[in-house]
MDTraj code that builds the backbone (N, CA, C; nanometers):
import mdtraj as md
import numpy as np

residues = "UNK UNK UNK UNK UNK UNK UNK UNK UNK UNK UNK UNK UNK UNK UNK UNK UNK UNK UNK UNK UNK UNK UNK UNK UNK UNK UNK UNK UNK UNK UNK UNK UNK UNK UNK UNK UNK UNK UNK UNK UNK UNK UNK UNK UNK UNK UNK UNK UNK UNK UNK UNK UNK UNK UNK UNK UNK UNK UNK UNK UNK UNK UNK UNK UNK UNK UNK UNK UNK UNK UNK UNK UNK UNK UNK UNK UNK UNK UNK UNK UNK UNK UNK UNK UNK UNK UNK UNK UNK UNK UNK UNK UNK UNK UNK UNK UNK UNK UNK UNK UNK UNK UNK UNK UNK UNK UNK UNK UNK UNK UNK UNK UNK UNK UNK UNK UNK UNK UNK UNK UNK UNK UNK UNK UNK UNK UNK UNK UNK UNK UNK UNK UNK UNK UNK UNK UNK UNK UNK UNK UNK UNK UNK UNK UNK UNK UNK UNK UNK UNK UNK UNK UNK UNK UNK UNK UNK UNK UNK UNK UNK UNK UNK UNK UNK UNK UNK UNK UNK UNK UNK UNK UNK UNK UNK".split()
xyz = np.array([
    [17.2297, 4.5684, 12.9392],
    [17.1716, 4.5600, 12.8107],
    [17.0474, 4.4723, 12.8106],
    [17.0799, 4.3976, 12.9294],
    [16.9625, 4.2903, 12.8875],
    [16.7868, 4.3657, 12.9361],
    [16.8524, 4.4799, 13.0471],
    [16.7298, 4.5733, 13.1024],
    [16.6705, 4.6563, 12.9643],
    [16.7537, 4.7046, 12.8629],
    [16.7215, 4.7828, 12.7948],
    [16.6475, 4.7137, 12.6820],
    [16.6884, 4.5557, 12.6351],
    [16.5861, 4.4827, 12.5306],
    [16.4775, 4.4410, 12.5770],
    [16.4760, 4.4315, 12.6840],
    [16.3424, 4.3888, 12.7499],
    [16.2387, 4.4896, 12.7356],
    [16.3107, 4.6601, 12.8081],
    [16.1861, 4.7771, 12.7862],
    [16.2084, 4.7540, 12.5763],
    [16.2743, 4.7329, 12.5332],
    [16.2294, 4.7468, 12.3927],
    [16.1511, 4.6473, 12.3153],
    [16.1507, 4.5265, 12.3955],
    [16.0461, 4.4164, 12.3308],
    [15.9203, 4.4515, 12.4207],
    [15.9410, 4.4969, 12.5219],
    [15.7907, 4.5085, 12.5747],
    [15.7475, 4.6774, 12.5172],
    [15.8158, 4.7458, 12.5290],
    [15.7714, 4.8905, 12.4138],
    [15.7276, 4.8454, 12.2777],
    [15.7793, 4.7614, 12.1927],
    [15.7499, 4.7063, 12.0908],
    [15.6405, 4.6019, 12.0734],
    [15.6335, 4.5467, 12.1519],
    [15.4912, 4.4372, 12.2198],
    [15.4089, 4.5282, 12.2574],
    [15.3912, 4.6329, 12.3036],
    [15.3042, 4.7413, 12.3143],
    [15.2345, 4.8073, 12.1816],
    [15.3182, 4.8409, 12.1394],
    [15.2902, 4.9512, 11.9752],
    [15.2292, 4.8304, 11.9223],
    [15.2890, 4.6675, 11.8921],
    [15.2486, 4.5938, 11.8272],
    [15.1297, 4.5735, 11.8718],
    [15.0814, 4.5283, 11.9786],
    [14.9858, 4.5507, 12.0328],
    [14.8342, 4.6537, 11.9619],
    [14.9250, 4.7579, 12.0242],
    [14.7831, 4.8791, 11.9892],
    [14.7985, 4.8867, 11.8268],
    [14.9071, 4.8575, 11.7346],
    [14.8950, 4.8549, 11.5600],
    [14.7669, 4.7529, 11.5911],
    [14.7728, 4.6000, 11.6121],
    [14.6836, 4.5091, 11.6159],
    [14.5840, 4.5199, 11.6499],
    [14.5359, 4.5971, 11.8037],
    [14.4235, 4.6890, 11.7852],
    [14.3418, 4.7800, 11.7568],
    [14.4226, 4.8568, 11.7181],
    [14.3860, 4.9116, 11.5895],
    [14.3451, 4.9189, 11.4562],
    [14.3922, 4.7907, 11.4263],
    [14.3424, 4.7547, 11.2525],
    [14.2814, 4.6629, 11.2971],
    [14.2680, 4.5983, 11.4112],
    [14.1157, 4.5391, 11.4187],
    [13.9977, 4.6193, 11.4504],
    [14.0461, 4.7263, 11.5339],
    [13.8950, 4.8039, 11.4985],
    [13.8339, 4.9045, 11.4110],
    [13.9465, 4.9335, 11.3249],
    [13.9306, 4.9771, 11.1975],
    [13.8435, 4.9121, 11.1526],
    [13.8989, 4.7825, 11.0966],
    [13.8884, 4.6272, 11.0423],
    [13.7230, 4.6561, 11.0822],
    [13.6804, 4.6049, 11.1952],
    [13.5478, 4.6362, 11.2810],
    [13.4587, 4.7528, 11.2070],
    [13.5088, 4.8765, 11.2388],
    [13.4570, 4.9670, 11.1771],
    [13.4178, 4.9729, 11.0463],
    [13.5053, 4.9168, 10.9385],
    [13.4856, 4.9150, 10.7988],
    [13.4048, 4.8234, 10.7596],
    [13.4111, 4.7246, 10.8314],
    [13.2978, 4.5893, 10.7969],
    [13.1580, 4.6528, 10.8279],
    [13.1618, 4.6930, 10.9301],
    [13.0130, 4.7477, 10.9941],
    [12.9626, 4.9085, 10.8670],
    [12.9909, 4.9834, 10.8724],
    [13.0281, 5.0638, 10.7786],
    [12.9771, 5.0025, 10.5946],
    [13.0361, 4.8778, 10.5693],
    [12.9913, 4.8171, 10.4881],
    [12.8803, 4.7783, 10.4922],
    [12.8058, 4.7226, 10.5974],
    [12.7559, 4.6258, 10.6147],
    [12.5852, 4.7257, 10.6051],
    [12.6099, 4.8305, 10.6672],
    [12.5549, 4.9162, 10.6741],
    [12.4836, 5.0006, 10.5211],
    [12.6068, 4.9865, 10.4369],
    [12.5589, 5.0762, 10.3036],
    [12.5143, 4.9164, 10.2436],
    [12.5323, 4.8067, 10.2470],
    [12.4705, 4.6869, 10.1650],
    [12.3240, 4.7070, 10.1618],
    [12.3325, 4.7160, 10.3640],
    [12.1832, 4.6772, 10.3896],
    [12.0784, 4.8313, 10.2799],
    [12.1603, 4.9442, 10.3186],
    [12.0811, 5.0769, 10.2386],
    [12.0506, 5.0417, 10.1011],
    [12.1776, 4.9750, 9.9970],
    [12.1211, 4.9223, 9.8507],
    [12.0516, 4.8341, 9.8593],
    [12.0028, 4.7055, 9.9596],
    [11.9299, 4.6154, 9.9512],
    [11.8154, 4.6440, 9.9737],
    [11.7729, 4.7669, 10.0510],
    [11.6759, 4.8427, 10.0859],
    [11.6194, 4.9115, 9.9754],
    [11.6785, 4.9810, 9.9050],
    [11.7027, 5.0898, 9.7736],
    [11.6595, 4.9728, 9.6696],
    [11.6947, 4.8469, 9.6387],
    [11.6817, 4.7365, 9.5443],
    [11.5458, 4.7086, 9.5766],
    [11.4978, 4.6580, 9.6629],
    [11.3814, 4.5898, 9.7342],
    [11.2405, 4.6780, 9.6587],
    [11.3000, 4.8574, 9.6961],
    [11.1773, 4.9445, 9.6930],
    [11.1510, 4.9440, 9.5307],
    [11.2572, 4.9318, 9.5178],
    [11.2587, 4.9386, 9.3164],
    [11.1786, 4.8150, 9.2496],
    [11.2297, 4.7004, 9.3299],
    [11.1791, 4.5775, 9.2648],
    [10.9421, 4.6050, 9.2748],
    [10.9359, 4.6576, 9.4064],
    [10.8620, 4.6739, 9.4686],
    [10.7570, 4.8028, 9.3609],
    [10.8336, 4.8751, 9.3516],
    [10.7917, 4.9758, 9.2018],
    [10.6989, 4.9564, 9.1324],
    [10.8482, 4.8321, 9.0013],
    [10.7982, 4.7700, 8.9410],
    [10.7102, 4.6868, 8.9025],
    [10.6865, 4.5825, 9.0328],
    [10.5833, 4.5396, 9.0325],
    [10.4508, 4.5774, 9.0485],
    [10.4225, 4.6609, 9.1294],
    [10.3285, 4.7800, 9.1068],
    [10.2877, 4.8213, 8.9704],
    [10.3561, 4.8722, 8.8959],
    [10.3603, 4.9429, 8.7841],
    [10.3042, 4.8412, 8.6836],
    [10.3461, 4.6797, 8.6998],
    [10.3918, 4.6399, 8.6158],
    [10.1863, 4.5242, 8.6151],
    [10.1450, 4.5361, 8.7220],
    [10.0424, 4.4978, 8.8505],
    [9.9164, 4.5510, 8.7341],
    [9.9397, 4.7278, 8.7223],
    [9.8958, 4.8291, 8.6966],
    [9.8536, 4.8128, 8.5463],
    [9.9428, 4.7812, 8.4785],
    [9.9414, 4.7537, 8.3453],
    [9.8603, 4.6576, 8.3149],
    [9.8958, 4.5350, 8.3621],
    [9.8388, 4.4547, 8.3617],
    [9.6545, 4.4312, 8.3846],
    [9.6655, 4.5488, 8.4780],
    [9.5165, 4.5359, 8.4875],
    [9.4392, 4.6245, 8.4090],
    [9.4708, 4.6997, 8.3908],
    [9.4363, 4.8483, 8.2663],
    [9.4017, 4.7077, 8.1224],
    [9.5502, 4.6444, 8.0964],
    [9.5081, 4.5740, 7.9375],
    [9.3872, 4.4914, 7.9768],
    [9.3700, 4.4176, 8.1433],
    [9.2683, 4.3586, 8.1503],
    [9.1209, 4.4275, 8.1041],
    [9.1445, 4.5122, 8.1492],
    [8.9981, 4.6457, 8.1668],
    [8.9758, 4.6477, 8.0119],
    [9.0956, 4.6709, 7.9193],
    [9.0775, 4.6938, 7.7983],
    [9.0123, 4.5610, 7.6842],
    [9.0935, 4.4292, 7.7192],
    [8.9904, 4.3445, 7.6769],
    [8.8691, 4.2966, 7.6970],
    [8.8502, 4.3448, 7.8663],
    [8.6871, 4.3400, 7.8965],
    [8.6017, 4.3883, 7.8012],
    [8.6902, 4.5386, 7.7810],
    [8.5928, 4.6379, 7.7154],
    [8.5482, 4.5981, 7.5940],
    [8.6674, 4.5712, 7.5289],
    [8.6401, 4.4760, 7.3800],
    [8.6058, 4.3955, 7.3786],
    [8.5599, 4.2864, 7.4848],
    [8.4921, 4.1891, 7.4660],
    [8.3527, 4.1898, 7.4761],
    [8.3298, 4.3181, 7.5333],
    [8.1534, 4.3402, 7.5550],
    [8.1156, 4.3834, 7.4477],
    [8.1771, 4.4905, 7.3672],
    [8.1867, 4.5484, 7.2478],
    [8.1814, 4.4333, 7.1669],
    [8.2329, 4.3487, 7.1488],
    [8.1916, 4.2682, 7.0192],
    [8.0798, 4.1893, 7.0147],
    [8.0569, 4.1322, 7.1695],
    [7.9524, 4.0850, 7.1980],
    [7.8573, 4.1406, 7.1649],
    [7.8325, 4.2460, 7.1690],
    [7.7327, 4.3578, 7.1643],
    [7.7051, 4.3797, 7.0341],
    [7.8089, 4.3765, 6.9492],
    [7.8206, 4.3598, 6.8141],
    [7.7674, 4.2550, 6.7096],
    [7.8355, 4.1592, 6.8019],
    [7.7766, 4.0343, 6.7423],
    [7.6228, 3.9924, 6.7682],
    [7.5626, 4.1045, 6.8521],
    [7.4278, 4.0770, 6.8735],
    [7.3590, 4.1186, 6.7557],
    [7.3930, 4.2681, 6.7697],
    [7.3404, 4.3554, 6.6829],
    [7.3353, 4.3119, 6.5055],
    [7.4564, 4.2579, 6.4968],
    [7.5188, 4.1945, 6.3590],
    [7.4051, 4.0713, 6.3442],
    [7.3507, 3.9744, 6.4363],
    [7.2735, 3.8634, 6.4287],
    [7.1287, 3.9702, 6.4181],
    [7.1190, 4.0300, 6.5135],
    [6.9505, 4.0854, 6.5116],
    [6.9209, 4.1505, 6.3266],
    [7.0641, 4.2646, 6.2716],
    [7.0467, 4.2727, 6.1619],
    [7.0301, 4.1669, 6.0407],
    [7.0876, 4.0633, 6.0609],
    [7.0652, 3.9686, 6.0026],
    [6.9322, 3.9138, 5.9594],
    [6.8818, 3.8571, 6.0786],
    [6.7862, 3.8151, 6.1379],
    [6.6204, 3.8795, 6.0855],
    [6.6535, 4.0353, 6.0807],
    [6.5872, 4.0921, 6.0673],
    [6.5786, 4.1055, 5.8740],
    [6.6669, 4.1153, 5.8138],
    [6.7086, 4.1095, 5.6741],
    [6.6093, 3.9891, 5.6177],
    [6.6681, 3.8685, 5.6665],
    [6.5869, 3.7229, 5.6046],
    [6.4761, 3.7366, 5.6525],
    [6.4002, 3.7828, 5.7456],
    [6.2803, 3.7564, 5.7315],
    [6.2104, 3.8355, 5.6596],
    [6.2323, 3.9811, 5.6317],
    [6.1880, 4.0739, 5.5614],
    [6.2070, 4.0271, 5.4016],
    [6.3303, 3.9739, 5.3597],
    [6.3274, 3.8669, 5.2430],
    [6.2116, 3.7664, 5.2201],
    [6.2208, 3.6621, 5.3225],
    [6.1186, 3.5764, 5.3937],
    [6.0067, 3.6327, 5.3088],
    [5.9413, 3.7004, 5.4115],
    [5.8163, 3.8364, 5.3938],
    [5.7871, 3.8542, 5.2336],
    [5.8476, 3.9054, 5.1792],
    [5.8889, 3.9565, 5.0409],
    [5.8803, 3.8437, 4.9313],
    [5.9333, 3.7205, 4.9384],
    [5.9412, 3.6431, 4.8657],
    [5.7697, 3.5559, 4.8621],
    [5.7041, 3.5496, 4.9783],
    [5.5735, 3.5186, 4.9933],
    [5.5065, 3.5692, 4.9482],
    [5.5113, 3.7229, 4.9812],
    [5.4347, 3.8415, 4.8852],
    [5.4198, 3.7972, 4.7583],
    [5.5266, 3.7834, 4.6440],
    [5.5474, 3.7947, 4.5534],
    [5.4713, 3.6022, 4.5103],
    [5.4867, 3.5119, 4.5869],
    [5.4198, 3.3671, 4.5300],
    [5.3028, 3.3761, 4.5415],
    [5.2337, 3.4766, 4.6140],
    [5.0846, 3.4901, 4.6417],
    [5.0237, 3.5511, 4.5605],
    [5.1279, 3.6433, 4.4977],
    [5.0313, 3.7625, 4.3746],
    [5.0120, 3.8548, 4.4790],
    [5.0413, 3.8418, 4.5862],
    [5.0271, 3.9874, 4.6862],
    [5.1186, 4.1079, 4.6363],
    [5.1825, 4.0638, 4.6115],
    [5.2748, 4.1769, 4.5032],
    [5.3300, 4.1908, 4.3614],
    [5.3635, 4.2508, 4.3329],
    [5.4017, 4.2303, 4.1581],
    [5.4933, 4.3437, 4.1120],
    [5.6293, 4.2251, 4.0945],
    [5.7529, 4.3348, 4.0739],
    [5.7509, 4.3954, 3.9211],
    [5.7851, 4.4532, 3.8533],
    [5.7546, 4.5613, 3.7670],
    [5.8791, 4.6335, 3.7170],
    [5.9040, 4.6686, 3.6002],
    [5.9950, 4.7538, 3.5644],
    [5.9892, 4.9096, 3.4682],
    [6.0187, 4.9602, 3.4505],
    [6.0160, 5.1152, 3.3882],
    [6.0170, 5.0746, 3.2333],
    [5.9484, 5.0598, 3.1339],
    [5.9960, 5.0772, 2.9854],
    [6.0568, 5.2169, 2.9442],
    [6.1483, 5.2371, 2.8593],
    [6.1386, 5.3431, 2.7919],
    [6.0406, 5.3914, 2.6947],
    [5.9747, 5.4549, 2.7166],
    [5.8388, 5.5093, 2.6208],
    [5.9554, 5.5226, 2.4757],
    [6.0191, 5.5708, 2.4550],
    [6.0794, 5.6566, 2.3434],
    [6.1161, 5.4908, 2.2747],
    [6.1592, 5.3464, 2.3224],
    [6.1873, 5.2761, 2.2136],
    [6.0749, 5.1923, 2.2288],
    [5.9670, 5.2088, 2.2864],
    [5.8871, 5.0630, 2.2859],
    [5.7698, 5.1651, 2.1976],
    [5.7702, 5.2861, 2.1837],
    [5.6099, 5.2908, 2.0945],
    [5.6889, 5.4105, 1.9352],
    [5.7013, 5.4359, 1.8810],
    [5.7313, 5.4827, 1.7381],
    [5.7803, 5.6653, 1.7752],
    [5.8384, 5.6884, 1.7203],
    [5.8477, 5.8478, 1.7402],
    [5.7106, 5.8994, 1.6856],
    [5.6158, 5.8260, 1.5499],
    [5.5494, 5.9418, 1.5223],
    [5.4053, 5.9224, 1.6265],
    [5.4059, 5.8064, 1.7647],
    [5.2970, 5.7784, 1.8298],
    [5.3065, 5.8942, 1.9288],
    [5.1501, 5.9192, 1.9652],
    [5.1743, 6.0381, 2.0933],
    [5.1917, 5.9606, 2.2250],
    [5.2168, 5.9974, 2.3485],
    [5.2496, 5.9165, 2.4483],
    [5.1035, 5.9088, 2.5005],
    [5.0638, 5.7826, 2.6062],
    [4.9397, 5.7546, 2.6321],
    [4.9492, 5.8597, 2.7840],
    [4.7985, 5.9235, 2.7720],
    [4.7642, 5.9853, 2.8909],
    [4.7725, 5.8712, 3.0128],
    [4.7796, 5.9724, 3.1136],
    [4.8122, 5.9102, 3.2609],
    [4.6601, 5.8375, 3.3184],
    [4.6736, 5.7880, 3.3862],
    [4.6155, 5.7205, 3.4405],
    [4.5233, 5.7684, 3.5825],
    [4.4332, 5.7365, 3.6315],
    [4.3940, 5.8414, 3.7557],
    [4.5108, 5.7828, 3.9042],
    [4.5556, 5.6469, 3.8642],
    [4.6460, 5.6579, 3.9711],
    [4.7709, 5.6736, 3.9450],
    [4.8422, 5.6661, 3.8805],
    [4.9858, 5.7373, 3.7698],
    [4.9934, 5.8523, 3.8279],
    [5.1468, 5.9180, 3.8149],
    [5.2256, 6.0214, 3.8193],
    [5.2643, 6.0870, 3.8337],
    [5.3570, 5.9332, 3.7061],
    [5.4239, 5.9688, 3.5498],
    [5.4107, 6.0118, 3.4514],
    [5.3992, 6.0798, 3.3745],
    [5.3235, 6.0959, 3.2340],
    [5.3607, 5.9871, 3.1630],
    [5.3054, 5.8845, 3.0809],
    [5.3691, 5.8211, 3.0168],
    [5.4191, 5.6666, 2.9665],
    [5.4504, 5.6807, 3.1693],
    [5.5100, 5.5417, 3.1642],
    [5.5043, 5.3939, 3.1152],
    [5.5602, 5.3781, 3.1009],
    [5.4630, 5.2146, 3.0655],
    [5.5626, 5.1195, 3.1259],
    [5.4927, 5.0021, 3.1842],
    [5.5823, 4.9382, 3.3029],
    [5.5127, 4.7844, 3.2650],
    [5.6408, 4.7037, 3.2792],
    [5.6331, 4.5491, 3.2011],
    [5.6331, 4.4976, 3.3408],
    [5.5246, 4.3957, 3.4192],
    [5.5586, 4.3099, 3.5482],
    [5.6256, 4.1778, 3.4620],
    [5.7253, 4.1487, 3.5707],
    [5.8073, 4.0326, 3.5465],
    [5.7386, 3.9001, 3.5977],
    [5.7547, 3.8162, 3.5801],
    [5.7100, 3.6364, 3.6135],
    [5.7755, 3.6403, 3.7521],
    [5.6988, 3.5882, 3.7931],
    [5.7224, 3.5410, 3.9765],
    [5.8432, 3.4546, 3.9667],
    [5.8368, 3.3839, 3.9479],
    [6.0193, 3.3172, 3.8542],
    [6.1093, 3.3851, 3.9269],
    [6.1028, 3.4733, 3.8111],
    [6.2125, 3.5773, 3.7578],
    [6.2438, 3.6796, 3.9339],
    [6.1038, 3.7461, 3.9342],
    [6.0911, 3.8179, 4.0262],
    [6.1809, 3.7639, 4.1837],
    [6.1328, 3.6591, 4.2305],
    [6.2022, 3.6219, 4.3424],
    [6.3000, 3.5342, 4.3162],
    [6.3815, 3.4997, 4.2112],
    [6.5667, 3.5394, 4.1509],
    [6.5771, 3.6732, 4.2448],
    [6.5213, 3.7561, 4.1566],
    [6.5860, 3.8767, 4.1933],
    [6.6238, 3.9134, 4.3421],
    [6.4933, 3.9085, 4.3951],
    [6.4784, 3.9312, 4.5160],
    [6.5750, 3.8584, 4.6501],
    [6.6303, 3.7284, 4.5738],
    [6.6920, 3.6333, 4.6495],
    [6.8437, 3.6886, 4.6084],
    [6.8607, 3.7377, 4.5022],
    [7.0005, 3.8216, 4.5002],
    [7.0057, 3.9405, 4.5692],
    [6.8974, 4.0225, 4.5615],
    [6.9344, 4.1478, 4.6753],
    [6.9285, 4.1091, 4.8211],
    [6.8876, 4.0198, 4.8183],
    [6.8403, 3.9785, 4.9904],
    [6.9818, 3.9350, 5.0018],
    [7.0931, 3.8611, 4.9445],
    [7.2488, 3.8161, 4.9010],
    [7.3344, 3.9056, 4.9422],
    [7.2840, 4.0616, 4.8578],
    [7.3930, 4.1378, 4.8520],
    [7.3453, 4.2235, 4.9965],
    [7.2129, 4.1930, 5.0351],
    [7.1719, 4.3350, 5.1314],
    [7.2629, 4.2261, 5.2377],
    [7.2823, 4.0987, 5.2729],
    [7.3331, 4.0335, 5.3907],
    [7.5099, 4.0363, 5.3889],
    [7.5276, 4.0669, 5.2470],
    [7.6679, 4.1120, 5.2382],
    [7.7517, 4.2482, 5.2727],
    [7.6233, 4.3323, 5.2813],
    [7.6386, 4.4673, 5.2859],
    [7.6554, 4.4714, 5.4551],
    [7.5460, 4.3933, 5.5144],
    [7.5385, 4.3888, 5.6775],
    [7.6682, 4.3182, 5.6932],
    [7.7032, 4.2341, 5.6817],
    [7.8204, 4.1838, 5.7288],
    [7.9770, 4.2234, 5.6908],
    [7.9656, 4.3413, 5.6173],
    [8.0501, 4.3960, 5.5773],
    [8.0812, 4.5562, 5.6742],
    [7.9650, 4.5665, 5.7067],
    [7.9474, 4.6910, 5.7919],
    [8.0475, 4.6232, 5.9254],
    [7.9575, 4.4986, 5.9547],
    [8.0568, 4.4791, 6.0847],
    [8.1595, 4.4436, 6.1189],
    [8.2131, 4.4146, 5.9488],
    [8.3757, 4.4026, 5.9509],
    [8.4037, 4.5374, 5.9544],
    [8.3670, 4.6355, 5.9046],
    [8.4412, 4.7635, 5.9450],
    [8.4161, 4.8194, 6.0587],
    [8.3126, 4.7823, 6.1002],
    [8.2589, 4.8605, 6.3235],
    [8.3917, 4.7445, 6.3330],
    [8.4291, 4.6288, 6.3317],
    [8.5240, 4.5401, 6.3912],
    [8.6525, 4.6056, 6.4047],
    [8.6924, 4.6638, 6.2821],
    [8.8314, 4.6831, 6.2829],
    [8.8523, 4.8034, 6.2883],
    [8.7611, 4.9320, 6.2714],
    [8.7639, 5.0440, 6.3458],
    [8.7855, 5.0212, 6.4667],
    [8.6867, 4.9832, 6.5332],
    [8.6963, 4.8992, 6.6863],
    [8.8725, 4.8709, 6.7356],
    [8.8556, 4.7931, 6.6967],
    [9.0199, 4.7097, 6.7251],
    [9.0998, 4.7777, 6.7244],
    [9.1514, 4.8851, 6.6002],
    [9.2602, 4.9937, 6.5339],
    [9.2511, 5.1056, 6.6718],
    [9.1454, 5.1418, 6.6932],
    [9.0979, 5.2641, 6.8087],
    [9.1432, 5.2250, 6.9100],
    [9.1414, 5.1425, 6.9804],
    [9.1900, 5.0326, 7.1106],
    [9.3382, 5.0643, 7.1118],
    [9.4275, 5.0228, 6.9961],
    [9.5986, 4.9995, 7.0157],
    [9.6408, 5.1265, 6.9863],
])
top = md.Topology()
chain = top.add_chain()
for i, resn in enumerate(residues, 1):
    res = top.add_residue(resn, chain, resSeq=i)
    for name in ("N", "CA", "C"):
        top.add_atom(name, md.element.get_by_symbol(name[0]), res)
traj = md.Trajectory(xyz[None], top)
């Protein structure tokens, strides 16, 4: 008996054996196997991250391009907006001198029909006239460049109003 436990602990020390080597190289196999599909998602992760940044690179430089663009644009704007300006007051300027010199003489339209009687005939024209008619009151230099200093007001309000709307057309078109 003692021949026969011996072949059965060493038959059994055998199998135990090759079980043990066996699920270690399973064991082996499955780790590697693993190790293998990690490295493929870390690979697969990497290219993605890699993408994105690209993409993200991309964007970034496009909005750059885009505020360049708008920034030359306003510049450009703001030139144009100063030259109109610029150009406004002195033509005011201009205008208001005219008018202290007697170089010019601002003037207005009467109505013939309330300043002379229904039963008066209207006065013939003039060789440099027409109008038939007209009759025209000049205003006091005073008065005159008031005036002139209010349209010159509203004409610089009008310019700077234009370039609030080129502004925000501008801007709205962009987003």
């Amino acid at each position: 008996m003692n021949v026969e436990a011996v072949k059965r602990g060493g038959a059994l020390a055998i199998i135990l054996a090759l079980m043990t080597g066996s699920a270690w190289v399973a064991w082996k196999w499955q780790a590697n196997a693993y190790d293998k599909e990690l490295a493929m998602e870390e690979a697969t992760h990497q290219t993605l991250l890699t993408h994105l940044a690209n993409a993200y690179s991309a964007l970034i430089l496009e909005e750059q391009g885009k505020r360049l663009a708008l920034e030359q644009w306003l510049a450009a704007s703001e030139q144009s907006h100063y030259r109109a300006l610029s150009d406004e007051k002195t033509h005011q300027t201009r205008l208001r001198d005219r008018l202290a010199t007697a170089d010019l003489r601002l003037s207005v339209l009467l109505d013939s029909a309330t300043t002379s009687g229904c039963d008066r005939m209207q006065a013939p024209t003039g060789p440099g006239d027409v109008v038939h008619g007209t009759h025209r009151a000049q205003l006091d230099r005073a008065h005159a460049q008031r005036i002139i200093g209010i349209t010159g007001d509203g004409d610089q309000g009008l310019i700077a109003l234009q370039a609030c709307q080129a502004y925000v057309k501008e801007v709205s078109s962009t987003q």
